[in-house]
Backbone atoms as SQL, in Angstrom:
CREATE TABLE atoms (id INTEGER PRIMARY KEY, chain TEXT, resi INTEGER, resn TEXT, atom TEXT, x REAL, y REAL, z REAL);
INSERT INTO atoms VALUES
  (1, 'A', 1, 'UNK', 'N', 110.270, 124.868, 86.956),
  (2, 'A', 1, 'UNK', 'CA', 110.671, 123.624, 87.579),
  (3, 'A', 1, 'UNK', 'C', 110.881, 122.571, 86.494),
  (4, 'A', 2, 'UNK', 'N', 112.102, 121.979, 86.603),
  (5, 'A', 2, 'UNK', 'CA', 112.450, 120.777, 85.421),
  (6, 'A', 2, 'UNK', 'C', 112.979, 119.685, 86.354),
  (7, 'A', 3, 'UNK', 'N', 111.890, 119.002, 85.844),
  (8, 'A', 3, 'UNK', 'CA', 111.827, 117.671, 85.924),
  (9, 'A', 3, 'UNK', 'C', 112.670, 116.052, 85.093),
  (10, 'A', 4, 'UNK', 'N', 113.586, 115.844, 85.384),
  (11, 'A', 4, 'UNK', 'CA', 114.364, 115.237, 84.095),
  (12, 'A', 4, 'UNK', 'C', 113.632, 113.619, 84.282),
  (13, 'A', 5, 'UNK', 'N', 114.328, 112.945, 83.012),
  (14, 'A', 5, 'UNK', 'CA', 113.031, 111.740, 82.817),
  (15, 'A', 5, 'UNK', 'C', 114.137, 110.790, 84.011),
  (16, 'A', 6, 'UNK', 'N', 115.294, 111.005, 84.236),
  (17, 'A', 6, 'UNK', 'CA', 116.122, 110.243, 85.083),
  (18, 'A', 6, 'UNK', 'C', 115.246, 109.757, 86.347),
  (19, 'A', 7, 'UNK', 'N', 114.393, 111.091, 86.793),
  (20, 'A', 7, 'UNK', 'CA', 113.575, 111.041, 87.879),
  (21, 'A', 7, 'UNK', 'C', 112.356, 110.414, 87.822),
  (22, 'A', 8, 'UNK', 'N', 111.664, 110.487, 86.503),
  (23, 'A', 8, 'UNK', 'CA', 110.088, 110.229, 86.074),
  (24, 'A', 8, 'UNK', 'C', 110.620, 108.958, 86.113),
  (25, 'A', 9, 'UNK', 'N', 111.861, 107.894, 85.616),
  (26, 'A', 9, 'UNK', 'CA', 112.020, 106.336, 85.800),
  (27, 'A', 9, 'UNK', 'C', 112.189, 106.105, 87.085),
  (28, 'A', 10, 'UNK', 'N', 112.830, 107.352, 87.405),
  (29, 'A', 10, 'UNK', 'CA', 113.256, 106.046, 89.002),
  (30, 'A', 10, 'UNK', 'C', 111.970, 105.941, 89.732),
  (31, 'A', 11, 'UNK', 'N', 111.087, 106.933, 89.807),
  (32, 'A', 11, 'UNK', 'CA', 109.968, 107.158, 90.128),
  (33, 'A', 11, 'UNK', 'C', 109.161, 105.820, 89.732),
  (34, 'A', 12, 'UNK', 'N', 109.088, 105.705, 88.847),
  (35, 'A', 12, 'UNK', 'CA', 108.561, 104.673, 88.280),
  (36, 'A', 12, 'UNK', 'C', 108.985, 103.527, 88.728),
  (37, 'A', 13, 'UNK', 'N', 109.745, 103.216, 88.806),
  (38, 'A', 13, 'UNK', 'CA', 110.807, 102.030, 89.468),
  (39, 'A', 13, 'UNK', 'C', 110.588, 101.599, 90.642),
  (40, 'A', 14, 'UNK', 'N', 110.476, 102.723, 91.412),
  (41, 'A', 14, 'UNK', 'CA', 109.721, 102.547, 92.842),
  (42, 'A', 14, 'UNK', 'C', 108.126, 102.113, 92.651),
  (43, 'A', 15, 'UNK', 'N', 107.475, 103.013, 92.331),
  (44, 'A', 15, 'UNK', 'CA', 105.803, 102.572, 92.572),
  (45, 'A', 15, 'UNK', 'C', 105.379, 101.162, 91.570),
  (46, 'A', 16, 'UNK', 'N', 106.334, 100.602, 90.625),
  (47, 'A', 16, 'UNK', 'CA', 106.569, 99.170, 90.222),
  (48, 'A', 16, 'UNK', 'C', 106.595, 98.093, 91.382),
  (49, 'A', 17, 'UNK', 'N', 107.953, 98.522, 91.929),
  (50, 'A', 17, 'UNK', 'CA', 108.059, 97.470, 92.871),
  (51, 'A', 17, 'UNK', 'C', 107.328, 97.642, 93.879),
  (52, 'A', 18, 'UNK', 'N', 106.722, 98.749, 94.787),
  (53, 'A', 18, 'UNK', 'CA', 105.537, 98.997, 95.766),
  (54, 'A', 18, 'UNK', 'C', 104.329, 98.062, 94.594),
  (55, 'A', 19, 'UNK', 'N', 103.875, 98.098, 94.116),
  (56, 'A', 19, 'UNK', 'CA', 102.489, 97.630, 93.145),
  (57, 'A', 19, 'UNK', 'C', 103.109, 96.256, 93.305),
  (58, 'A', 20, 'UNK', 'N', 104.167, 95.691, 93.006),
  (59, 'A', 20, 'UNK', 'CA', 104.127, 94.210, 92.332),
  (60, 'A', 20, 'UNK', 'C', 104.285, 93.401, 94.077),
  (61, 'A', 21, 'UNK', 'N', 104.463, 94.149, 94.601),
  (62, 'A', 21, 'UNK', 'CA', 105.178, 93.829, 96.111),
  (63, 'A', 21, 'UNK', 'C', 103.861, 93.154, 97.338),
  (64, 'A', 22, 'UNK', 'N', 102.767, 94.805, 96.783),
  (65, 'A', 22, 'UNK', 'CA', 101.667, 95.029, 97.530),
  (66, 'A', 22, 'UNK', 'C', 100.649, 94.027, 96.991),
  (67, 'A', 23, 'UNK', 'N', 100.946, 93.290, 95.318),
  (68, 'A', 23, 'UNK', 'CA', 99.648, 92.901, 94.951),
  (69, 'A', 23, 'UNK', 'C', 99.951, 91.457, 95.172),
  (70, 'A', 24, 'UNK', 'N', 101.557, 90.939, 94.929),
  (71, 'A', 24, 'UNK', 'CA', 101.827, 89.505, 95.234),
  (72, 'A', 24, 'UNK', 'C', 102.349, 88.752, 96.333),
  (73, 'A', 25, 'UNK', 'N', 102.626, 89.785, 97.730),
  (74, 'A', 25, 'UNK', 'CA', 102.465, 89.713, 98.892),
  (75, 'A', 25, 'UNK', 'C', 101.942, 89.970, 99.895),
  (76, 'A', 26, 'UNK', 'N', 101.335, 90.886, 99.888),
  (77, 'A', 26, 'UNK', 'CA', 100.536, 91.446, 100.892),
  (78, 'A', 26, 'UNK', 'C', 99.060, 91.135, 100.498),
  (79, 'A', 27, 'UNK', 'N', 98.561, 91.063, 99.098),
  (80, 'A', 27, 'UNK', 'CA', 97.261, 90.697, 98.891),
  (81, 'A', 27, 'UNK', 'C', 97.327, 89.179, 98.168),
  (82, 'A', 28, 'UNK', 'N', 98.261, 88.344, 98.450),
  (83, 'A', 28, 'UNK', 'CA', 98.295, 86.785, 98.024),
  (84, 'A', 28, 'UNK', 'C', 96.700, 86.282, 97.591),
  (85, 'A', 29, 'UNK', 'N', 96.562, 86.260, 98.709),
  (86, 'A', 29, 'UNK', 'CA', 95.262, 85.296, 98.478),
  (87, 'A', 29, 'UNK', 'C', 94.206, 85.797, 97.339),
  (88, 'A', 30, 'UNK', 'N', 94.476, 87.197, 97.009),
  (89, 'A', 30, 'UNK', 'CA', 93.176, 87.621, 96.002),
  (90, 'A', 30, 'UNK', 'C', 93.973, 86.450, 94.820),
  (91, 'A', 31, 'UNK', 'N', 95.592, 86.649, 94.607),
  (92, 'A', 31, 'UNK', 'CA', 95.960, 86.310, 93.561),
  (93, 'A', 31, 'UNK', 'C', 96.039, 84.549, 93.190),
  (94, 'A', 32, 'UNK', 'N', 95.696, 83.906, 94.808),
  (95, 'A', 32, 'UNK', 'CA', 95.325, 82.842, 94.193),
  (96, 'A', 32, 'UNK', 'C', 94.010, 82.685, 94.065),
  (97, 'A', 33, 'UNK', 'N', 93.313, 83.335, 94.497),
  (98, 'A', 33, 'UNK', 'CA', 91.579, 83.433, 93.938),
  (99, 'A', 33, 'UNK', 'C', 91.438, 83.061, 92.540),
  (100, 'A', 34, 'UNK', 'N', 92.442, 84.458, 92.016),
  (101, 'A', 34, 'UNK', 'CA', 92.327, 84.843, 90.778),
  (102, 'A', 34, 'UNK', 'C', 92.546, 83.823, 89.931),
  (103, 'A', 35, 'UNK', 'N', 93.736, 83.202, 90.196),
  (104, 'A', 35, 'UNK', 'CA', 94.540, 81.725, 89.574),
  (105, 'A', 35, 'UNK', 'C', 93.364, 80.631, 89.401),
  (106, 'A', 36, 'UNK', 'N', 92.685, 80.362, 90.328),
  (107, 'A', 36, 'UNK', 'CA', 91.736, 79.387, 90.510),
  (108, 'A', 36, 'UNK', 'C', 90.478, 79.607, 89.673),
  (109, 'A', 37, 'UNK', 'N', 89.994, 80.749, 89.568),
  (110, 'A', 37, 'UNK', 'CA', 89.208, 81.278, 89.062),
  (111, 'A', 37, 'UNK', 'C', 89.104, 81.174, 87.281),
  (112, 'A', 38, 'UNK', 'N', 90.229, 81.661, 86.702),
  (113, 'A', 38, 'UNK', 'CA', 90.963, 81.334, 85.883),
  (114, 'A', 38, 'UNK', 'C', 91.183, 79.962, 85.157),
  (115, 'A', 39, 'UNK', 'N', 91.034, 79.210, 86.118),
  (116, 'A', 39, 'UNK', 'CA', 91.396, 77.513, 86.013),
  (117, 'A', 39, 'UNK', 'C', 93.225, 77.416, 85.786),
  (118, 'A', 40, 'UNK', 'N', 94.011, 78.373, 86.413),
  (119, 'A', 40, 'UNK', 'CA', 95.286, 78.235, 85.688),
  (120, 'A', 40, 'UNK', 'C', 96.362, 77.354, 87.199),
  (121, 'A', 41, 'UNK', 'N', 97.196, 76.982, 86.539),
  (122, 'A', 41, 'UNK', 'CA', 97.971, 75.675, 87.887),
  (123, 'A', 41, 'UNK', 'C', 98.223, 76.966, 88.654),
  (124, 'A', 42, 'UNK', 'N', 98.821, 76.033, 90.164),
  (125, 'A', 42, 'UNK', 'CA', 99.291, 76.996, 91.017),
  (126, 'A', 42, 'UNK', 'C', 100.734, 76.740, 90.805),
  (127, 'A', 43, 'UNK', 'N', 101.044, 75.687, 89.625),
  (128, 'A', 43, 'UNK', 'CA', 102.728, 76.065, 89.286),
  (129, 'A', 43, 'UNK', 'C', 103.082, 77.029, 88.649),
  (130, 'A', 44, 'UNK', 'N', 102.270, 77.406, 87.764),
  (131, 'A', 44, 'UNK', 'CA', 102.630, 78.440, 86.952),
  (132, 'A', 44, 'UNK', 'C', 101.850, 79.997, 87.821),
  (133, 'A', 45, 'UNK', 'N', 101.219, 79.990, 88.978),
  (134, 'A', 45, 'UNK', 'CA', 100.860, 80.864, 89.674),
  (135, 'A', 45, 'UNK', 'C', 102.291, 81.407, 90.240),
  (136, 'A', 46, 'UNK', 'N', 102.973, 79.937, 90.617),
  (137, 'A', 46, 'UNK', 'CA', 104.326, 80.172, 91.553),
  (138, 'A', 46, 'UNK', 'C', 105.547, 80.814, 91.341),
  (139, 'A', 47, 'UNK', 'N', 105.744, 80.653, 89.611),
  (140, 'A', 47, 'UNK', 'CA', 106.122, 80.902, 88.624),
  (141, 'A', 47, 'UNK', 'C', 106.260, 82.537, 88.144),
  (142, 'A', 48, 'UNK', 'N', 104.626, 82.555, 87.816),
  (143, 'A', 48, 'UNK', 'CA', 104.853, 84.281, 87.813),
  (144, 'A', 48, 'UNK', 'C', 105.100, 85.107, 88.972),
  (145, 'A', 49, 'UNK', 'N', 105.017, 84.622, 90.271),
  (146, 'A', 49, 'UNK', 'CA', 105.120, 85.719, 90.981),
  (147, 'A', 49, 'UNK', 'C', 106.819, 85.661, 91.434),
  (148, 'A', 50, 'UNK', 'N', 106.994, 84.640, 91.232),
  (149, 'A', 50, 'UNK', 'CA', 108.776, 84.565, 91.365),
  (150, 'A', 50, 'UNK', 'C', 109.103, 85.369, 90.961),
  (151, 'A', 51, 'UNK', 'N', 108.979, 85.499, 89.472),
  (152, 'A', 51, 'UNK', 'CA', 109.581, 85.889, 88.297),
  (153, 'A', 51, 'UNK', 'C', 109.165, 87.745, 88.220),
  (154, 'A', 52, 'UNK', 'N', 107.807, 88.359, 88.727),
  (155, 'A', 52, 'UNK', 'CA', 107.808, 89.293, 88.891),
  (156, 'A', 52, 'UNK', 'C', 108.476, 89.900, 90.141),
  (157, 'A', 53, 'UNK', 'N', 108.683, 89.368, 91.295),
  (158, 'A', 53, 'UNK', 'CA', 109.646, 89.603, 92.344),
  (159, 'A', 53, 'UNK', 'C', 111.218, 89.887, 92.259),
  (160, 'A', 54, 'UNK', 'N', 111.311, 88.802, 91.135),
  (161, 'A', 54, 'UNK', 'CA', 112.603, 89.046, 90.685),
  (162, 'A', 54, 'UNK', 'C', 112.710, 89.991, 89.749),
  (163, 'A', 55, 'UNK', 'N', 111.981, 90.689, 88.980),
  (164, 'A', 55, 'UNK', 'CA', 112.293, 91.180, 88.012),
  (165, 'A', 55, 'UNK', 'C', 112.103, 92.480, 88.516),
  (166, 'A', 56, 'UNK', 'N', 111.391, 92.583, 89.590),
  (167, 'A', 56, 'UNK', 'CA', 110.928, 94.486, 90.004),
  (168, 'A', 56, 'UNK', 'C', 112.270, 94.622, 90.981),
  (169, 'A', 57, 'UNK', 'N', 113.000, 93.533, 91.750),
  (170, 'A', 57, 'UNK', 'CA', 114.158, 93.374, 92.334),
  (171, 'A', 57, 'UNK', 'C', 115.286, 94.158, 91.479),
  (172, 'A', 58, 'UNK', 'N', 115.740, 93.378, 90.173),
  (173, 'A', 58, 'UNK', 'CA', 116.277, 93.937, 88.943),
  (174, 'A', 58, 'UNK', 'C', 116.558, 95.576, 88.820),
  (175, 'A', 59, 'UNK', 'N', 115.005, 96.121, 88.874),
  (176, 'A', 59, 'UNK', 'CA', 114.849, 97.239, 88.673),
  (177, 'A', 59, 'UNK', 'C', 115.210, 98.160, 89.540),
  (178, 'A', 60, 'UNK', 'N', 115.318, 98.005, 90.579),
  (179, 'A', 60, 'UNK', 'CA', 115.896, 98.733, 92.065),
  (180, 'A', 60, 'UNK', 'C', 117.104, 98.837, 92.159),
  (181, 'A', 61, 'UNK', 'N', 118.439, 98.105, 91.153),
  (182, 'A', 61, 'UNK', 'CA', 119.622, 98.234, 90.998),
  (183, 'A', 61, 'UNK', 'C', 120.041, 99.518, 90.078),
  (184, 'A', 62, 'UNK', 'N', 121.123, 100.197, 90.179),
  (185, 'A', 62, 'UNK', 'CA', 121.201, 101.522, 89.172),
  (186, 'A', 62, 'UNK', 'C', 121.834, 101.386, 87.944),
  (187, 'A', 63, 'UNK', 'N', 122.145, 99.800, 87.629),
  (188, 'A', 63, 'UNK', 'CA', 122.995, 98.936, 86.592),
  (189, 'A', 63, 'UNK', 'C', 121.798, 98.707, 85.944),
  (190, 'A', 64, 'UNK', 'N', 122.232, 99.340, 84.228),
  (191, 'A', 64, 'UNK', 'CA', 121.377, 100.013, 83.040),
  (192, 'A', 64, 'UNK', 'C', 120.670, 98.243, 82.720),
  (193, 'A', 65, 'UNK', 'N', 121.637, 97.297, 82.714),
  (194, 'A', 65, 'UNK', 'CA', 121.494, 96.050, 82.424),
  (195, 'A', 65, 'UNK', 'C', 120.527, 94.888, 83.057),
  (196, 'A', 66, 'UNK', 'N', 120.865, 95.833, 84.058),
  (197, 'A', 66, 'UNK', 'CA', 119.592, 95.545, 85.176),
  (198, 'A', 66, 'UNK', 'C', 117.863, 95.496, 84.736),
  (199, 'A', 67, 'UNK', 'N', 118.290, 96.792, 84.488),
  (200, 'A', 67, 'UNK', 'CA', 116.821, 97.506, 84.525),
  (201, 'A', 67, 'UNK', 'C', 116.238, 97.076, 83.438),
  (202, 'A', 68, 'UNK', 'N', 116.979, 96.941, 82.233),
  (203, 'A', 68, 'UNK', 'CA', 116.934, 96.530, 81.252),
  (204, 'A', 68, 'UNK', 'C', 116.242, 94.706, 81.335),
  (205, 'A', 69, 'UNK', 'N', 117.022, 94.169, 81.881),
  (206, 'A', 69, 'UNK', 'CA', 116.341, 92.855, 81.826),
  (207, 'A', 69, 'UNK', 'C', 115.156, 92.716, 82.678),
  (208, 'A', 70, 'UNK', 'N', 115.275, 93.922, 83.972),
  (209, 'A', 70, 'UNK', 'CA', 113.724, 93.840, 84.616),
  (210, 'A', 70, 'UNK', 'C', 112.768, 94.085, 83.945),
  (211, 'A', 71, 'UNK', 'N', 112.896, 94.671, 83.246),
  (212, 'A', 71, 'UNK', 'CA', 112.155, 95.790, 82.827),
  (213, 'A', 71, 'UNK', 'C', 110.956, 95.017, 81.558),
  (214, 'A', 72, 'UNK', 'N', 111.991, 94.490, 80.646),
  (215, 'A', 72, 'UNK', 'CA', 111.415, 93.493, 79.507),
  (216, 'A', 72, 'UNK', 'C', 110.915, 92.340, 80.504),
  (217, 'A', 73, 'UNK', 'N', 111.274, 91.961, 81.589),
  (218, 'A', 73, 'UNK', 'CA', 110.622, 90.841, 82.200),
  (219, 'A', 73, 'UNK', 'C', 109.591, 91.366, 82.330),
  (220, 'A', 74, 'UNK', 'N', 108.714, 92.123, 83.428),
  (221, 'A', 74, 'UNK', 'CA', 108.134, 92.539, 83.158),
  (222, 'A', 74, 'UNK', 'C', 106.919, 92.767, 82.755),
  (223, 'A', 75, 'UNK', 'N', 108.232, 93.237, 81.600),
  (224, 'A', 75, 'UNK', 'CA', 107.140, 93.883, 80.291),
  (225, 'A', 75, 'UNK', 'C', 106.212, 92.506, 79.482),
  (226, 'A', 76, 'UNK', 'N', 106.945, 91.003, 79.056),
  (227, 'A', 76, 'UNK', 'CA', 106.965, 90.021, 78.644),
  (228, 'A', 76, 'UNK', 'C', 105.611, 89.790, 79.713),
  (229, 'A', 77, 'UNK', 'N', 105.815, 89.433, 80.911),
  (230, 'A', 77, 'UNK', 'CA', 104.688, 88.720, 82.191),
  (231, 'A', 77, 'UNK', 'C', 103.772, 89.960, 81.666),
  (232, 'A', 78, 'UNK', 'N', 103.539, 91.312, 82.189),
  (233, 'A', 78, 'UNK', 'CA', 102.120, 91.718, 81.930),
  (234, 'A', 78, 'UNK', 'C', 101.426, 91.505, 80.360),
  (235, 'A', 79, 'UNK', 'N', 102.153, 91.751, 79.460),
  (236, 'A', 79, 'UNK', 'CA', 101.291, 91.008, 77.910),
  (237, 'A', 79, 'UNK', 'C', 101.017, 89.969, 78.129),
  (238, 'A', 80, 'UNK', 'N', 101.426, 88.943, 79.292),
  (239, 'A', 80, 'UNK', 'CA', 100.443, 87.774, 79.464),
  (240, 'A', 80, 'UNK', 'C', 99.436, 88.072, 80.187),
  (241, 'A', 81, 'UNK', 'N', 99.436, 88.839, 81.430),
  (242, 'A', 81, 'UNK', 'CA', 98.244, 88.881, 81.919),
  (243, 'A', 81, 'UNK', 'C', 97.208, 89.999, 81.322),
  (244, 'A', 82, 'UNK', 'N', 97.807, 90.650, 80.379),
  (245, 'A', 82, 'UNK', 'CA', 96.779, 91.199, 79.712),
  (246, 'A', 82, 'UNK', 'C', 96.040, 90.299, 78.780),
  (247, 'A', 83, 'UNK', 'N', 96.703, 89.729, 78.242),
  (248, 'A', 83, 'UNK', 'CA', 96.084, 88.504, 76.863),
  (249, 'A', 83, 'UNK', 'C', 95.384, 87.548, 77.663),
  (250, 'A', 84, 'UNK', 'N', 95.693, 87.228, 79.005),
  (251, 'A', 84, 'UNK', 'CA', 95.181, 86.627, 80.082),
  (252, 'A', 84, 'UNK', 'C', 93.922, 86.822, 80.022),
  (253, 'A', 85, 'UNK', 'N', 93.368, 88.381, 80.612),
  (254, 'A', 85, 'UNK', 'CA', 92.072, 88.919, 80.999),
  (255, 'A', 85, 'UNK', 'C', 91.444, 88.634, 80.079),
  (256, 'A', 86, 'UNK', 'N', 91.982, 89.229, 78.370),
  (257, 'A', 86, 'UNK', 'CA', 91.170, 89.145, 77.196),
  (258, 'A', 86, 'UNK', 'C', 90.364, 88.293, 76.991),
  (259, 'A', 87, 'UNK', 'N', 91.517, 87.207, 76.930),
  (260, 'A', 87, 'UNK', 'CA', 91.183, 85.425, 76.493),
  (261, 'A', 87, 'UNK', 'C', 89.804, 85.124, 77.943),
  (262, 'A', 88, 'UNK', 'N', 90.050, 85.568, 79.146),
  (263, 'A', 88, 'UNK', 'CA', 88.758, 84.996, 80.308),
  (264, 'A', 88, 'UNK', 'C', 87.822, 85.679, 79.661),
  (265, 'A', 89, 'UNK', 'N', 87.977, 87.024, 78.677),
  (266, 'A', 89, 'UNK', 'CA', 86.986, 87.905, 78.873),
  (267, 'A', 89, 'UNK', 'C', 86.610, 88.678, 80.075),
  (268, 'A', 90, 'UNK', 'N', 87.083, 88.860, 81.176),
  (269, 'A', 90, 'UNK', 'CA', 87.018, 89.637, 82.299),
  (270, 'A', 90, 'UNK', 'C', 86.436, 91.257, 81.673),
  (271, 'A', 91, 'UNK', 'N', 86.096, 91.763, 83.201),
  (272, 'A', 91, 'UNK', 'CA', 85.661, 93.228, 83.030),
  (273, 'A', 91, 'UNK', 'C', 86.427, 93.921, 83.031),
  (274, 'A', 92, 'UNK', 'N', 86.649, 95.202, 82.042),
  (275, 'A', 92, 'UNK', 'CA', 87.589, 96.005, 81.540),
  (276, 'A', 92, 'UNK', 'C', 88.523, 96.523, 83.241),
  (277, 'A', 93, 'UNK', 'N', 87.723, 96.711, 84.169),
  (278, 'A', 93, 'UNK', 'CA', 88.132, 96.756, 85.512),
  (279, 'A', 93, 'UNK', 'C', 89.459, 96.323, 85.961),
  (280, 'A', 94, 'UNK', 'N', 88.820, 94.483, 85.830),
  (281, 'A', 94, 'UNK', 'CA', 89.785, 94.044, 86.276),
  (282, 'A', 94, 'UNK', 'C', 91.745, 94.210, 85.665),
  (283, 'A', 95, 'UNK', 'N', 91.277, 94.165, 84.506),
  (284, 'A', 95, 'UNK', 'CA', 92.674, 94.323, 84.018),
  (285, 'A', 95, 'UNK', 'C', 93.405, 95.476, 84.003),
  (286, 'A', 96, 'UNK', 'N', 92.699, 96.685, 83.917),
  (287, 'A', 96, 'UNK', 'CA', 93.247, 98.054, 84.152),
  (288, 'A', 96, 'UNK', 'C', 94.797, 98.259, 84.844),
  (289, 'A', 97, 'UNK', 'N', 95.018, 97.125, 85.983),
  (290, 'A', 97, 'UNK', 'CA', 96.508, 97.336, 86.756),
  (291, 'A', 97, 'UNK', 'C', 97.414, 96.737, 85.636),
  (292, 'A', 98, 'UNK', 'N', 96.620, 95.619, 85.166),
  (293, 'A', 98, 'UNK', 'CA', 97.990, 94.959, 83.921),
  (294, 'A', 98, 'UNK', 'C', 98.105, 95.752, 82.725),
  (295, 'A', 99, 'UNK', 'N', 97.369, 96.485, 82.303),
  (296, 'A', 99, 'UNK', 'CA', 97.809, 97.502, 81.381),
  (297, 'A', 99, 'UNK', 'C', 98.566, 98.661, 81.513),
  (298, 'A', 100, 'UNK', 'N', 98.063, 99.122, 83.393),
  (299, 'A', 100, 'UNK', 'CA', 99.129, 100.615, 83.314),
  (300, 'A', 100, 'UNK', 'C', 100.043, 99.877, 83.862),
  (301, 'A', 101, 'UNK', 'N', 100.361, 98.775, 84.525),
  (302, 'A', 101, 'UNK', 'CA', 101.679, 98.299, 84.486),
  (303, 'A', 101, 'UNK', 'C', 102.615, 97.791, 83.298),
  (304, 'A', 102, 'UNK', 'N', 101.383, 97.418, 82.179),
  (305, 'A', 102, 'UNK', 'CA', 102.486, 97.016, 81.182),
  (306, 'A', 102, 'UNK', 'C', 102.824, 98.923, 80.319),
  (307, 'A', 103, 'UNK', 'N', 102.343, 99.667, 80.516),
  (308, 'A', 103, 'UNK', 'CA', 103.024, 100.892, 80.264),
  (309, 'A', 103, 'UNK', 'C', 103.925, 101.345, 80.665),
  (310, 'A', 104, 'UNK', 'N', 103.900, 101.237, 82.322),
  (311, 'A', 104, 'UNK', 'CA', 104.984, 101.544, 83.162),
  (312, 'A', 104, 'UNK', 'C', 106.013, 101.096, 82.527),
  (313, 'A', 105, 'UNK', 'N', 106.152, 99.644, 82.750),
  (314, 'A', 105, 'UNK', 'CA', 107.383, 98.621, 82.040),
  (315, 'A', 105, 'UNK', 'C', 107.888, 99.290, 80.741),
  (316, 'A', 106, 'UNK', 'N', 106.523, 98.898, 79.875),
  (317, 'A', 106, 'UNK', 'CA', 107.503, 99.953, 78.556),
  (318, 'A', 106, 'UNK', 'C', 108.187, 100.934, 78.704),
  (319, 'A', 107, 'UNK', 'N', 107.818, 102.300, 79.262),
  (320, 'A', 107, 'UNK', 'CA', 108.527, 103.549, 79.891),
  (321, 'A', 107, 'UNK', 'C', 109.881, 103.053, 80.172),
  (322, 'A', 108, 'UNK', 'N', 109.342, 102.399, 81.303),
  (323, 'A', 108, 'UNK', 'CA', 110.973, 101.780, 81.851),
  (324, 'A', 108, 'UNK', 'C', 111.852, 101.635, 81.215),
  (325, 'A', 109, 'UNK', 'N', 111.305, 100.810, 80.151),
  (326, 'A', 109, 'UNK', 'CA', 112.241, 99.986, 78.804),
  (327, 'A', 109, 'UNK', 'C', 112.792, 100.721, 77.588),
  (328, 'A', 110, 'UNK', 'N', 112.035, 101.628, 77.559),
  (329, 'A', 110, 'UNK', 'CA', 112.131, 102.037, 76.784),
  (330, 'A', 110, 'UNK', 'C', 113.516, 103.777, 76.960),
  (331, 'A', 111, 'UNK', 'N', 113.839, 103.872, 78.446),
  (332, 'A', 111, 'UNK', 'CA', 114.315, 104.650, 79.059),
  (333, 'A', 111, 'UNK', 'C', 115.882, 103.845, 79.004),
  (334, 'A', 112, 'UNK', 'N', 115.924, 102.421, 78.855),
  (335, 'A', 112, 'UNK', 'CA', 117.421, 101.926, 78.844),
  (336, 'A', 112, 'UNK', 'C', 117.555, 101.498, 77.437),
  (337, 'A', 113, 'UNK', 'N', 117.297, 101.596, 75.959),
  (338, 'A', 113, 'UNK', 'CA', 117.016, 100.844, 75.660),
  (339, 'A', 113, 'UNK', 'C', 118.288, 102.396, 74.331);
């Protein structure tokens, strides 16, 4: 059985936008917990989740240019919320989704690139 990486991205592409979908709409309120918690504005709360909506949007198109700019978006937003966790010091726990998401992204990126 061969598996081509055409499939391992799109694959990816999907459970991106299910994850970014499920964590900044359907579970909102943890993420303004989180914001608050944090001490960080709820403009720039408003901000990233735009911007990840739009960018996992991006990725769902089959235009290389697309994916490409989703993809580094992204990729750009989770190295913040990883440097994010660092800088709170949070438990290795919590950040675990922003790291295999910022892998995902790379994959991604690294698949148009």
């Amino acid at each position: 059985m061969f598996v081509s990486i055409e499939s391992i991205v799109g694959g990816l592409k999907i459970v991106t936008g299910v994850a970014i979908f499920f964590v900044w709409v359907v579970r909102y309120d943890n993420i303004k917990k989180e914001f608050v918690q944090y001490g960080l504005p709820t403009w720039l709360r408003d901000i990233v989740g735009i911007l990840k909506i739009s960018f996992v949007a991006l990725l769902q198109f089959p235009n290389v240019e697309y994916t490409r700019m989703g993809s580094l978006g992204i990729t750009i937003l989770m190295i913040g919320a990883v440097l994010t966790h660092v800088r709170m010091k949070s438990d290795f726990r919590m950040y675990i989704p922003s790291v295999a998401m910022l892998g995902i992204s790379l994959i991604i990126l690294a698949s148009v690139l």
